[in-house]
C-alpha positions in Angstrom: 14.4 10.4 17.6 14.8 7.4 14.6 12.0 8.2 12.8 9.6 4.7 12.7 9.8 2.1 9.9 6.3 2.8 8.9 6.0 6.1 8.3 6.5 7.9 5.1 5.8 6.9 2.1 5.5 3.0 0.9 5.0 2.1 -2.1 2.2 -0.8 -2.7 4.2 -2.3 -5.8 3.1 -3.4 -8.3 4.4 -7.1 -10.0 6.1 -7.3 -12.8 5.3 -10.7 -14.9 7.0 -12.0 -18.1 5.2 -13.0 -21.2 4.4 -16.3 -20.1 2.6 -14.4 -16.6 5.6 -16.1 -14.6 7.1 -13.4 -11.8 9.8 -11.3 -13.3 12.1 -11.0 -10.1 15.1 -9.2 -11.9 12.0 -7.0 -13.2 11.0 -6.3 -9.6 14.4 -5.6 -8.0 15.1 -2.9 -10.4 11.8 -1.7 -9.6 12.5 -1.6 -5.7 15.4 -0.1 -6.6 13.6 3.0 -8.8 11.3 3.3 -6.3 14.2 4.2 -3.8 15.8 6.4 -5.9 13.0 8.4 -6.2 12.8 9.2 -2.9 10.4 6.5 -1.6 10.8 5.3 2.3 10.2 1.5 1.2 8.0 -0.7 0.0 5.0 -3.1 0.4 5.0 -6.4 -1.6 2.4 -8.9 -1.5 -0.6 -6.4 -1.4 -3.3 -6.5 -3.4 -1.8 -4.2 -6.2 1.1 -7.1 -6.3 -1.7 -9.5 -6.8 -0.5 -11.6 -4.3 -3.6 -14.0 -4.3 -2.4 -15.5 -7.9 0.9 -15.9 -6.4 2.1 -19.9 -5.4 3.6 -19.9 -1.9 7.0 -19.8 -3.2 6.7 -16.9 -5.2 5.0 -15.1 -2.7 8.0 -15.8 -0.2 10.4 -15.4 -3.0 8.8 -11.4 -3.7 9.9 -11.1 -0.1 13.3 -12.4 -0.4 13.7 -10.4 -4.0 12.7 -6.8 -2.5 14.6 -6.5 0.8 18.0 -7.6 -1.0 17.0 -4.8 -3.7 16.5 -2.4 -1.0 18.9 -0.3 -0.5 20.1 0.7 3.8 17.7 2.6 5.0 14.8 1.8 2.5 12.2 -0.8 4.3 10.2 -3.5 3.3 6.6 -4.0 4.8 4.9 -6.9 3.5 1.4 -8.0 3.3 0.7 -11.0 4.7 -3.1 -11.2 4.4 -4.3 -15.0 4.4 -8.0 -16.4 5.0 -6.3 -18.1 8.2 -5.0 -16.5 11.5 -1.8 -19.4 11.6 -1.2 -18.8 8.0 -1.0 -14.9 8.4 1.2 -15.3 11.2 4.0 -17.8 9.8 4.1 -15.2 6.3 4.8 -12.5 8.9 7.4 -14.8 10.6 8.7 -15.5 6.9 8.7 -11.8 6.4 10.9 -11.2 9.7 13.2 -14.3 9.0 13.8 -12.5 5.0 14.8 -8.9 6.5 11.6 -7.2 6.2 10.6 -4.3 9.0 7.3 -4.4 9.7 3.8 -6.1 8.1 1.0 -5.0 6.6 -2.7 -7.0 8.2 -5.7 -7.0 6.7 -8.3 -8.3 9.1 -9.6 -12.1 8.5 -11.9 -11.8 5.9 -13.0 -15.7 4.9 -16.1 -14.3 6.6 -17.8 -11.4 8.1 -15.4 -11.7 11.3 -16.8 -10.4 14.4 -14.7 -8.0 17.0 -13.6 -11.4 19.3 -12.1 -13.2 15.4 -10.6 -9.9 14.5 -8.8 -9.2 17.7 -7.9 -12.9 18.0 -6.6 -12.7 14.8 -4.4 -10.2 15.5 -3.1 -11.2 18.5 -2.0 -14.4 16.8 -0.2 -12.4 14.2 1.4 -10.1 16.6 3.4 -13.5 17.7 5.7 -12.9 15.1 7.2 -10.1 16.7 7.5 -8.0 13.7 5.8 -4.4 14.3 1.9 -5.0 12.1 0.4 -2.4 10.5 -3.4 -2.7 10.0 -5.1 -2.4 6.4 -8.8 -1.8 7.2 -10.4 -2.2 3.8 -14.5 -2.6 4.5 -15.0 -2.4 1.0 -13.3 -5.4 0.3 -13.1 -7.4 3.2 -16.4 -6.2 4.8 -14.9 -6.4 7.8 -14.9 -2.4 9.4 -12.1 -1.5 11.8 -13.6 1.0 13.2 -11.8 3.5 15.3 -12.9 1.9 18.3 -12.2 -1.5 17.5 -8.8 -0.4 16.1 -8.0 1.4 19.6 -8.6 -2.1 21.6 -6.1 -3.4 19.0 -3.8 -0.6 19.8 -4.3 -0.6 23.7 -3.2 -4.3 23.5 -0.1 -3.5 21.8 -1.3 -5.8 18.4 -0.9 -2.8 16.0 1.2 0.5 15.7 -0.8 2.0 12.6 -3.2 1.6 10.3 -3.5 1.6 6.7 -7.1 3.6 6.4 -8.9 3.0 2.7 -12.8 3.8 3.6 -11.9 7.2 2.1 -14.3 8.5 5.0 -11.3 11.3 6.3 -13.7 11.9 9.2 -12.3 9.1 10.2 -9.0 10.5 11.4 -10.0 12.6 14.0 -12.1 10.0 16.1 -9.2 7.5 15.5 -7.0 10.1 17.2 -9.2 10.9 19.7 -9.8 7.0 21.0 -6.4 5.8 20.1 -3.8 8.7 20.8 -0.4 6.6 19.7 -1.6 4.9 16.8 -0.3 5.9 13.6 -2.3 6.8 10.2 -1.4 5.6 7.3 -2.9 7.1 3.9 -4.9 4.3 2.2 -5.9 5.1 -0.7 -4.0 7.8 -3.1 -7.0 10.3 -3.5 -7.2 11.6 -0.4 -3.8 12.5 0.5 -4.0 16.0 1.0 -7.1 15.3 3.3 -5.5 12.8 5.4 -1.8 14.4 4.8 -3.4 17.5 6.5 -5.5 15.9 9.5 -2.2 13.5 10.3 -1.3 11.3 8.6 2.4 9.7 9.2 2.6 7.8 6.4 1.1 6.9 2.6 1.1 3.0 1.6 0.7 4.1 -2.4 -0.4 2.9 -5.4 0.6 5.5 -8.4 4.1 6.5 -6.9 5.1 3.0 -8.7 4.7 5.6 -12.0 5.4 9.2 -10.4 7.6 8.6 -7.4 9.4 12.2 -7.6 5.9 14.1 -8.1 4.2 11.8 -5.5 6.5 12.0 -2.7 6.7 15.7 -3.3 2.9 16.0 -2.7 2.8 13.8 0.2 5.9 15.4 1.9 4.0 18.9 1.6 0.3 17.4 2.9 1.9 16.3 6.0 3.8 19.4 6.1 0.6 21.5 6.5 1.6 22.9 3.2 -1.8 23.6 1.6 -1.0 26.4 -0.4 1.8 24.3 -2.4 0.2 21.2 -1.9 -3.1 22.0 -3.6 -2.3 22.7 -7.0 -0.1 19.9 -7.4 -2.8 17.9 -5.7 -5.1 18.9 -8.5 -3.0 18.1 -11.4 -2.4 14.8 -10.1 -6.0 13.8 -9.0 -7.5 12.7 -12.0 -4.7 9.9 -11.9 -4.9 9.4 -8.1 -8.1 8.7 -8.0 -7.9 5.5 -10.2 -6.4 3.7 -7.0 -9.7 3.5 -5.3 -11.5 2.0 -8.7 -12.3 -1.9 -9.0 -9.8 -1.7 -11.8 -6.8 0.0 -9.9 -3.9 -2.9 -10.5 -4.6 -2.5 -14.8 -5.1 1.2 -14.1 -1.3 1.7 -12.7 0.1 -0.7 -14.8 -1.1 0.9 -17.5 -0.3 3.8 -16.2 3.5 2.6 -15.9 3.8 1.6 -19.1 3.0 4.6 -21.0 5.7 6.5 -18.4 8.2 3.8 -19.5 7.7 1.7 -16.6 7.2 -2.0 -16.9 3.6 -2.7 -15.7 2.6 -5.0 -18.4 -0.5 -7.6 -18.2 -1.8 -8.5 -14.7 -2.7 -12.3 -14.2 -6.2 -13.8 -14.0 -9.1 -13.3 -12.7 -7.9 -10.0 -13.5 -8.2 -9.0 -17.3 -7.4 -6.4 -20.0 -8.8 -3.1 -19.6 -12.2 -2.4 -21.8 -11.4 -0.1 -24.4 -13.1 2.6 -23.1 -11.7 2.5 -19.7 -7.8 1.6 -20.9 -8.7 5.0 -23.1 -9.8 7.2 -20.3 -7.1 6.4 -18.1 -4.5 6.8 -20.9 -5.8 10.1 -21.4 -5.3 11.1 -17.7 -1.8 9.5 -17.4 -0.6 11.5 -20.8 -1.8 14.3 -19.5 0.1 13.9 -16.0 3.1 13.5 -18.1 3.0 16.0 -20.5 3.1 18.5 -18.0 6.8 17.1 -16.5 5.4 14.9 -13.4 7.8 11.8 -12.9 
């Protein structure tokens, strides 16, 4: 059976800017194309780790364009196209679908604390772009909660095929399997891989592969295997680093992170800001560390 677009392991890329914070595309191609090489599945622009919401409308739709002609065959591209409206959400997954892309990534409308009729509305008007949507539920953030029973009336309706789950709560993944059987899990959030890996998961949408692909796809590949006894001491080593993707700070975090492992992450733009000290030193520490012991 063809294995579905969304599963494995997408990376949540990161954006590459120049000097003057303007969107280095050339940048971002070779970085689709790393990513690929290193034994990703594909990759998810526009997220929040792209920092899509400082993005004009054509660079947004331009990041698109830019990472499905870098991907190589087989590699897919699964965009986000979160926006506070339900019609503007649905025509960046139609521009998704017209660039090449293979599926969407949906946070739920978050302009307010949306109630179960606005978030299933919303998703149904999405869904009219006919591109297979992946849900992001993201409480933390949004404080919106698709909970496993709202996310199985999404499912039952044939709005969603998978969701992206970042509460970090891996109970979670057993009551979503027992109310919607069918709809796919996707790791949310890097450090709890192994946990979800193990209880089901189908697929990773990642933030610190974008540094480590090799390392990182080797861990995920043996979590979903059932792998434990290999998975968890490469689990450990990497954890310290993992576990910055669920911080306030995670788009400076990886990007730092990048840079020290000869990646271009480079500065983020505003609201987002440099590092402090103290946190830019931590993290440096746990990234050299990661390296010095041959993880790429």
């Amino acid at each position: 059976m063809t294995t579905p677009v969304w599963h494995g392991v997408h990376v949540a890329t990161a954006l590459p800017f120049n000097d003057d914070l303007s969107v280095d595309y050339d940048g971002y191609a070779e970085h689709v194309r790393f990513l690929a090489e290193g034994g990703c599945d594909g990759v998810c622009p526009n997220g929040s780790l792209g920092e899509y919401q400082t993005l004009t409308a054509e660079e947004r739709a331009r990041v698109v364009r830019t990472a499905v002609e870098a991907a190589p065959e087989g590699f897919h591209v699964m965009p986000g196209v979160a926006a506070y409206g339900a019609f503007e959400a649905r025509r960046w997954a139609e521009q998704a679908a017209e660039a090449g892309a293979s599926s969407v990534l949906l946070l739920p409308p978050n302009a307010y604390r949306a109630d179960r009729a606005a978030v299933i509305a919303h998703y149904r008007e999405v869904a009219k772009a006919g591109l297979p949507v992946v849900a992001y539920n993201n409480p933390i953030d949004t404080k919106v909660d698709l909970t496993p029973a709202l996310l199985a009336e999404l499912h039952q309706e044939g709005l969603i095929v998978g969701v992206k789950e970042f509460t970090g709560d891996v109970r979670r993944a057993y009551e979503i399997a027992e109310l919607a059987p069918g709809l796919d899990l996707l790791v949310g959030s890097d450090d709890v891989l192994l946990e979800l890996g193990i209880a089901g998961a189908v697929g990773w949408i990642a933030g610190y592969p974008n540094m480590i692909p090799r390392a990182t796809v080797e861990l995920y590949r043996l979590a979903v295997a059932g792998d434990v006894a290999k998975a968890l001491p490469l689990y450990r080593d990497l954890h310290p680093l993992l576990r910055w993707d669920s911080k306030t700070e995670f788009v400076q975090s990886i990007k730092l992170s990048m840079d020290l492992a000869s990646r271009k992450g480079g500065a983020c733009r505003p609201p987002r800001l440099a590092l402090a000290p103290e946190v830019a030193a931590r993290i440096t520490r746990d990234t050299e560390e990661v390296l010095a012991k041959g993880y790429r």
